[in-house]
C-alpha beads as a LAMMPS data file, in Angstrom:
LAMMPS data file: protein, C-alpha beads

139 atoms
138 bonds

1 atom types
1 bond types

-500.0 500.0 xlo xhi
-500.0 500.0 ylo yhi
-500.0 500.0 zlo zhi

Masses

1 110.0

Atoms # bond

1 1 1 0.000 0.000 0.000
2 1 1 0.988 3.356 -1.118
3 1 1 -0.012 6.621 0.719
4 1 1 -0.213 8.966 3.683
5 1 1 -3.068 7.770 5.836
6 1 1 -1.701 7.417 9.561
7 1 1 -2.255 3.535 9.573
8 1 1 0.158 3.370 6.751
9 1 1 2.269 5.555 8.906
10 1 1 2.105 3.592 11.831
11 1 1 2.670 0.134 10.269
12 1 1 5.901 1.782 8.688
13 1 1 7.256 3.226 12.420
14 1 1 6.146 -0.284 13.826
15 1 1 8.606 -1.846 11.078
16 1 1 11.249 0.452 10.723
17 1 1 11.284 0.451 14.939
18 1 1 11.933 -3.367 15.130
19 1 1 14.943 -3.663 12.496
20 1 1 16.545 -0.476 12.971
21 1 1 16.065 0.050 16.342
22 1 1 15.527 -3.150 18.206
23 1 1 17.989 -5.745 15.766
24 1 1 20.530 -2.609 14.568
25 1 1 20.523 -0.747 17.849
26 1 1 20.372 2.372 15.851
27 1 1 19.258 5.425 18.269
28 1 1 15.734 6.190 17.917
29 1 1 16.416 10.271 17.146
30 1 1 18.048 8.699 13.991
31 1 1 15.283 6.729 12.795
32 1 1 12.560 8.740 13.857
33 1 1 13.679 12.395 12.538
34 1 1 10.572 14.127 12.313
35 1 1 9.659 13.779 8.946
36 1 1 6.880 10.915 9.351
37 1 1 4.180 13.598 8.660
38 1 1 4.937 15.156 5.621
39 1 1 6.007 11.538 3.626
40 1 1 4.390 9.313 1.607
41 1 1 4.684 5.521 2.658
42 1 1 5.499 2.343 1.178
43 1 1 4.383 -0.736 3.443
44 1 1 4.284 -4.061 2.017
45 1 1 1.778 -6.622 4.377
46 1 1 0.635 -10.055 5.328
47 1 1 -2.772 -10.000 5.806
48 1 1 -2.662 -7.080 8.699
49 1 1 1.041 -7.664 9.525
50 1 1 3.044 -5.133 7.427
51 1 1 6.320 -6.547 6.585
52 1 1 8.470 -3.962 4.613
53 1 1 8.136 -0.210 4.349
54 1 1 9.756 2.561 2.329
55 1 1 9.625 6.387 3.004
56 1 1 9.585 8.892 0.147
57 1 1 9.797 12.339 0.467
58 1 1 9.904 15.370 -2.163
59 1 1 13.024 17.306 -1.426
60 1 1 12.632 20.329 -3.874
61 1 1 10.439 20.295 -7.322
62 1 1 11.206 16.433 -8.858
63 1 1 14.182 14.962 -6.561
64 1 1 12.361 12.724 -4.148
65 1 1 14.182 10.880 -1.368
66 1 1 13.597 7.300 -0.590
67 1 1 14.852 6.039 2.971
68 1 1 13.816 4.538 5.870
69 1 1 13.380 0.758 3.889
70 1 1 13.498 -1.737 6.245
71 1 1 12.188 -5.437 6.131
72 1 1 11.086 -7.682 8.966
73 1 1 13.821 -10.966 9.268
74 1 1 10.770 -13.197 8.099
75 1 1 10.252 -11.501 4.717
76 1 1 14.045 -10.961 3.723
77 1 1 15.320 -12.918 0.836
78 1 1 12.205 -12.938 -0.543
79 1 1 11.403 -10.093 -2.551
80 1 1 9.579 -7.997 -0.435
81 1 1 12.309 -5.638 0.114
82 1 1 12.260 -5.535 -4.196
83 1 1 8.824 -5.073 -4.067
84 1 1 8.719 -1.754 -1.611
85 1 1 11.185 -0.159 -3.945
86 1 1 9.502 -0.688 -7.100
87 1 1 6.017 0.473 -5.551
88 1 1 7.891 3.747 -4.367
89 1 1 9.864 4.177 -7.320
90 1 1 6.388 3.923 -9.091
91 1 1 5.258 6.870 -7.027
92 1 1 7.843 8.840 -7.523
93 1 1 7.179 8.706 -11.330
94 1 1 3.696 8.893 -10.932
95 1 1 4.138 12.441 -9.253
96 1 1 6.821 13.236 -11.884
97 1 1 10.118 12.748 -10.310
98 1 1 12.988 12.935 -12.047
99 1 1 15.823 11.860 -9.409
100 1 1 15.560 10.133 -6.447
101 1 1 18.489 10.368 -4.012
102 1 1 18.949 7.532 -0.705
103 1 1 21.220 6.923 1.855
104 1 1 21.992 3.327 1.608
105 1 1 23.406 1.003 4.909
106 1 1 26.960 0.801 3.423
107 1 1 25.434 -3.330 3.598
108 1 1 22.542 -2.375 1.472
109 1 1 24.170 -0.785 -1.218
110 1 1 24.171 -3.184 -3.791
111 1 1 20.727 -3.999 -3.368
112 1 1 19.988 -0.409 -4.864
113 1 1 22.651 -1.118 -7.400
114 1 1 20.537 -3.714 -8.822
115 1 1 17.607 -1.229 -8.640
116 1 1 19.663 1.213 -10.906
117 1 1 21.545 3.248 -8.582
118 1 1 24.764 4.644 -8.424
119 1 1 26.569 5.994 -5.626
120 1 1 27.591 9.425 -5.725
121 1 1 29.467 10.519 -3.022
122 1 1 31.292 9.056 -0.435
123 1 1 30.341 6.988 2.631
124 1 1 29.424 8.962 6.065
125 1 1 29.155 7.352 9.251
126 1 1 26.172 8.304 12.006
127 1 1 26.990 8.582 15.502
128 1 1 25.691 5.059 15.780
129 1 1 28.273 3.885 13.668
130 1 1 26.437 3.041 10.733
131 1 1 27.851 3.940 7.657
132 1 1 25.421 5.764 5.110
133 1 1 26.441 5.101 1.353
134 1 1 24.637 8.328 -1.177
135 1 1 22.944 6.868 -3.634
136 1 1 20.792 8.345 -6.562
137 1 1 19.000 7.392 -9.666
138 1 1 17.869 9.588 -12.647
139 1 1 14.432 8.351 -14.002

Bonds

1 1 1 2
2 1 2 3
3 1 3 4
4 1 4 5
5 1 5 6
6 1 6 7
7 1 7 8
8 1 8 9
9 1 9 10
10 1 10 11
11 1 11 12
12 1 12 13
13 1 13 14
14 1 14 15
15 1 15 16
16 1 16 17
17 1 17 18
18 1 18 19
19 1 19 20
20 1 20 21
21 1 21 22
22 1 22 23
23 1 23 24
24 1 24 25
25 1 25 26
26 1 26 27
27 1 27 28
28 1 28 29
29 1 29 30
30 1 30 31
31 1 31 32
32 1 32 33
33 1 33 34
34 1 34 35
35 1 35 36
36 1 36 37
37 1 37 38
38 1 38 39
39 1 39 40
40 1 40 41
41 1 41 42
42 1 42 43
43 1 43 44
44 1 44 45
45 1 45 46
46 1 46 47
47 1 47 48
48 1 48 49
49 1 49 50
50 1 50 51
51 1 51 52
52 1 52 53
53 1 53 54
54 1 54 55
55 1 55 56
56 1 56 57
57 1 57 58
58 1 58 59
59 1 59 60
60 1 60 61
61 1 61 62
62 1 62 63
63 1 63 64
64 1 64 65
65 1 65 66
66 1 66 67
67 1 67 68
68 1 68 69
69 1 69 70
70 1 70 71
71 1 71 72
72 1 72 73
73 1 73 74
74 1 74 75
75 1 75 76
76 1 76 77
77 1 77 78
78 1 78 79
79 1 79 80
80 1 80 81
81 1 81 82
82 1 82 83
83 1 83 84
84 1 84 85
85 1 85 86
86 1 86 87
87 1 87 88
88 1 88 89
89 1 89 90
90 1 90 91
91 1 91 92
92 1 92 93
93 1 93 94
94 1 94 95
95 1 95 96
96 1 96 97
97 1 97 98
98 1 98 99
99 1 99 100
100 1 100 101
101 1 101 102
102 1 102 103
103 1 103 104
104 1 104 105
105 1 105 106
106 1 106 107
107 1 107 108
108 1 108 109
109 1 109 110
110 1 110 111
111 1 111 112
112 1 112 113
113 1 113 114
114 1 114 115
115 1 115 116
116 1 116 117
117 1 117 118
118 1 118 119
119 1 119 120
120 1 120 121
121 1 121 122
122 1 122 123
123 1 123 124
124 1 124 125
125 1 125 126
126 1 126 127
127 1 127 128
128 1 128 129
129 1 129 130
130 1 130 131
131 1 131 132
132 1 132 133
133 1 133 134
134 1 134 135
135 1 135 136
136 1 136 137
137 1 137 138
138 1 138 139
């Protein structure tokens, strides 16, 4: 499901809480920024159990942001994670993006290089430690 409804919202902050901040240890003032409100999310489910989520957000006219994927343990290896992305790239076009720029989990990053992106800048790491790989892809 694609949208902005708070169920949608709240599914995604249940997911993104238990691999990010429960499995990773990430801090929760890095997952949860703020920006929740103003995004359009990407939750794949299981009957009422969402699984996967993706978070896009228009930066300035056409360059969207896609972050915040996670994927519940149970649903990796499977697709799902594939699935998210393609539903929120589809978004992104539908609303007539032209670029859309991520911060892949330096562990992540060639899943989005199968998805068509290229890095672009260096790695940074977070306080946590995790290291943030900038990503983008022209559409």
């Amino acid at each position: 499901m694609v949208g902005r409804a708070r169920t949608l919202r709240d599914a995604a902050r249940l997911v993104r809480r238990k691999v990010f901040v429960d499995e990773q240890g990430v801090p929760e003032d890095e997952v949860f920024d703020g920006a929740d409100g103003r995004a359009v999310h990407v939750v794949a489910f299981t009957g009422e159990e969402p699984l996967a989520t993706a978070r896009c957000l228009e930066l300035e006219s056409r360059i969207w942001r896609v972050g915040q994927v996670a994927v519940l343990e149970p649903a990796r290896g499977l697709g799902t994670g594939t699935l998210v992305m393609r539903a929120a790239l589809k978004h992104v076009v539908s609303c007539g993006g032209v670029e859309i720029v991520l911060a892949a989990q330096s562990g992540a990053a060639e899943f989005y290089r199968r998805l068509g992106f290229a890095q672009c800048a260096p790695g940074d790491a977070l306080e946590s430690g995790v290291v943030l790989v900038p990503m983008s892809l022209t559409l």
